[in-house]
C-alpha positions in Angstrom: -17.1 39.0 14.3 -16.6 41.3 11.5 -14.3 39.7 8.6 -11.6 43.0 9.2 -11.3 42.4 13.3 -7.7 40.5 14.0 -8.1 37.6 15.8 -6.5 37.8 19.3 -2.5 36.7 19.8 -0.3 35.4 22.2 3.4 34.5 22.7 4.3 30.7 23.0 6.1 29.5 26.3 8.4 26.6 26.9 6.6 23.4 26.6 4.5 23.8 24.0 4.6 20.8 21.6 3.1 19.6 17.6 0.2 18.0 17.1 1.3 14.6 15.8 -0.9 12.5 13.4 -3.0 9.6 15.3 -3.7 6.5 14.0 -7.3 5.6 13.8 -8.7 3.5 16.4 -8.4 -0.3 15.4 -12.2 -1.6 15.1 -11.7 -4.9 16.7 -13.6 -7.1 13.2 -14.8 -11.0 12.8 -14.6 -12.5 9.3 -18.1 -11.8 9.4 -17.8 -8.2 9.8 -18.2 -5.6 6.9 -14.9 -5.6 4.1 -15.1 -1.9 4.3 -13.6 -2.0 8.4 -10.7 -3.6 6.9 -9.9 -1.2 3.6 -7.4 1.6 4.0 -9.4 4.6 2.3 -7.5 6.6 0.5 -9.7 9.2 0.6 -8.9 9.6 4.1 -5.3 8.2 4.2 -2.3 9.8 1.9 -1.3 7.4 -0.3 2.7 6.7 0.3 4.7 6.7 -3.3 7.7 6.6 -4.3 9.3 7.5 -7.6 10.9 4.8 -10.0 14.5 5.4 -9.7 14.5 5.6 -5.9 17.2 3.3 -4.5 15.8 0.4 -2.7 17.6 1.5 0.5 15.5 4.9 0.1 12.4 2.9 -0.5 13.0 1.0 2.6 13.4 4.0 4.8 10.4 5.9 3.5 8.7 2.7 4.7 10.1 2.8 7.7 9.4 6.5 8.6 5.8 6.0 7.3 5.0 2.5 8.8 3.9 1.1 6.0 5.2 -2.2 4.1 3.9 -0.9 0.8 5.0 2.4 -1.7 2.9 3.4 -4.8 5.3 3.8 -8.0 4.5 7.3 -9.7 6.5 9.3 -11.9 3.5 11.8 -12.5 1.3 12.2 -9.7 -1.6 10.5 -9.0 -0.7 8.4 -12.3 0.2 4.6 -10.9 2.9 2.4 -12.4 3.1 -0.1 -10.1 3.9 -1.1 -6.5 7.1 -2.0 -4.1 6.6 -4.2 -1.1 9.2 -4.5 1.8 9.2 -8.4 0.6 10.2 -7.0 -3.0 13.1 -5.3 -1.4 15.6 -8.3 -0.1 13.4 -10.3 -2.2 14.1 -13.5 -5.2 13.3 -10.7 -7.9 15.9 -8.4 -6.5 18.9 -11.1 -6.5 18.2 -11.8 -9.4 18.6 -8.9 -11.1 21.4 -8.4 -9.2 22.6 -11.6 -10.4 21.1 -10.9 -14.7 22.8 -7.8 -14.6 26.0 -8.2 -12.8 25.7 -4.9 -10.6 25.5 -4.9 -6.5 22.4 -4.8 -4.6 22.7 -1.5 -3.6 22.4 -0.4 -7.1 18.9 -1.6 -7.7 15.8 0.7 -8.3 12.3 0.5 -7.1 11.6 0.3 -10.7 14.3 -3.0 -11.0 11.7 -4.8 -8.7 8.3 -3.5 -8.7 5.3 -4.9 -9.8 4.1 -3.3 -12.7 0.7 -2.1 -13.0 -0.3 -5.0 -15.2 0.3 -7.3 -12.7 -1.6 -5.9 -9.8 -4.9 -7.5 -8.7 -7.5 -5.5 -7.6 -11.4 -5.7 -6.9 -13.8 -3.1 -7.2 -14.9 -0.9 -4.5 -18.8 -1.6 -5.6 -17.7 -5.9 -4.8 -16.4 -4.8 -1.3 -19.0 -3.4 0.2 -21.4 -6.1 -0.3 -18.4 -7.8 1.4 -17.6 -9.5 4.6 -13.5 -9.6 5.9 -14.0 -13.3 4.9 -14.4 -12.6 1.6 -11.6 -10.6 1.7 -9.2 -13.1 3.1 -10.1 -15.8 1.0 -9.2 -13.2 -1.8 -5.8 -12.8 -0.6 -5.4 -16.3 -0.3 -6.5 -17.5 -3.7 -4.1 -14.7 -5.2 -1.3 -15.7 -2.8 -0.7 -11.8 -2.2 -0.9 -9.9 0.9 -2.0 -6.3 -1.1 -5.3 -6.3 -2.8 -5.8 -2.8 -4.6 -9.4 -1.3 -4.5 -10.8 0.4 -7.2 -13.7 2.6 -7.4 -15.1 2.9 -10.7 -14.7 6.5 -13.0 -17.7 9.2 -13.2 -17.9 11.7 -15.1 -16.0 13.7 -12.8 -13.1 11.0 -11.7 -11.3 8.7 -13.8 -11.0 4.7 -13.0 -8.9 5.3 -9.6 -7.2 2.9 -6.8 -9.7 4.5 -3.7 -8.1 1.6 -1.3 -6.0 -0.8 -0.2 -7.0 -4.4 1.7 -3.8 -5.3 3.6 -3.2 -9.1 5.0 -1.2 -7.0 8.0 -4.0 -4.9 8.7 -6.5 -7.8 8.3 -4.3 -9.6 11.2 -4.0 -6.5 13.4 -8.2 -5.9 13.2 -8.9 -10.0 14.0 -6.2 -10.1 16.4 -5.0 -13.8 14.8 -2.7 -14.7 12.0 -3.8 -15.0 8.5 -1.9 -17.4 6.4 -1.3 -16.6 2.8 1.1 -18.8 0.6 2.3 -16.8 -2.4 1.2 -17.9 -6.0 2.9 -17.2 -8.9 0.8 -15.5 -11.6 2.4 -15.1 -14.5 4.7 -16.9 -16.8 7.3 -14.1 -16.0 6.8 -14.9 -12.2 7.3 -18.5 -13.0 10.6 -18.0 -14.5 11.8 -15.4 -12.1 11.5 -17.6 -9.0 13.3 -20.8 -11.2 16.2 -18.4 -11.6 
């Protein structure tokens, strides 16, 4: 076809609908089965964020609409501050801001009870994929978290960058069985917060 020929037209009818997104088929995995099966690539995936100052009840709802129990904190996209989970929202660190700072929940900001970027954990992509699901799980459970960032190292053409995410939830929906992880606190900071 030449580049100047229009491409043939037509009128829509009643009926007609929009493509919706579909979820990637579930590989069914064993703990023995490649990490990789279990990584959400964010190459392939959108990453959901959220900004900072978002309300907590907005956080919550872009969850919701997204299905996803987990928002990136950026201010300046594809620059990462930190991370919300839907167990930060209605969580210990939440009531007790709300309690420090005198103010109602509904006040709060993602930023009020995110994890900061120093405080994430994360493994590097290179690690994973000599990796089995096992190794995974035994790596949420030693960190007592349920998100494990992955990071794939810079080149000379990408900086240092989160390329994935390893998700106890996803982990459970790929084995088809529970996975038990007992949270740990890491930091002094934690410590404190959860004696409050």
């Amino acid at each position: 076809m030449h580049r100047d020929t229009a491409l043939p037209n037509f009128r829509l009818e009643p009926g007609v609908s929009i493509a919706q997104t579909q979820p990637q088929a579930q590989v069914a995995v064993t703990l023995d089965s490649p990490a990789l099966q279990v990584m959400t690539d964010l190459t392939t995936v959108t990453a959901a964020t959220t900004h900072p100052s978002t309300s907590l009840r907005q956080a919550e709802q872009m969850m919701i609409n997204q299905g996803v129990r987990m928002l990136f904190v950026t201010s300046d996209m594809p620059a990462l501050e930190g991370l919300i989970t839907t167990t930060d929202l209605a969580g210990d660190r939440a009531m007790s801001v709300v309690a420090e700072r005198h103010v109602r929940h509904d006040e709060l900001r993602v930023s009020d009870v995110m994890t900061p970027l120093s405080m994430l954990d994360a493994i590097s992509l290179d690690s994973l994929q000599r990796a089995s699901v096992g190794n995974a799980v035994a790596t949420l459970k030693r960190l007592g978290r349920n998100h494990l960032l992955v990071v794939q190292a810079a080149t000379p053409q990408t900086p240092l960058r989160v390329r994935g995410i390893i998700s106890r939830a996803q982990i459970e929906r790929q084995l088809g069985a529970p996975v038990e992880v007992t949270p740990i606190a890491s930091s002094f900071s934690e410590i404190e917060r959860a004696l409050v």
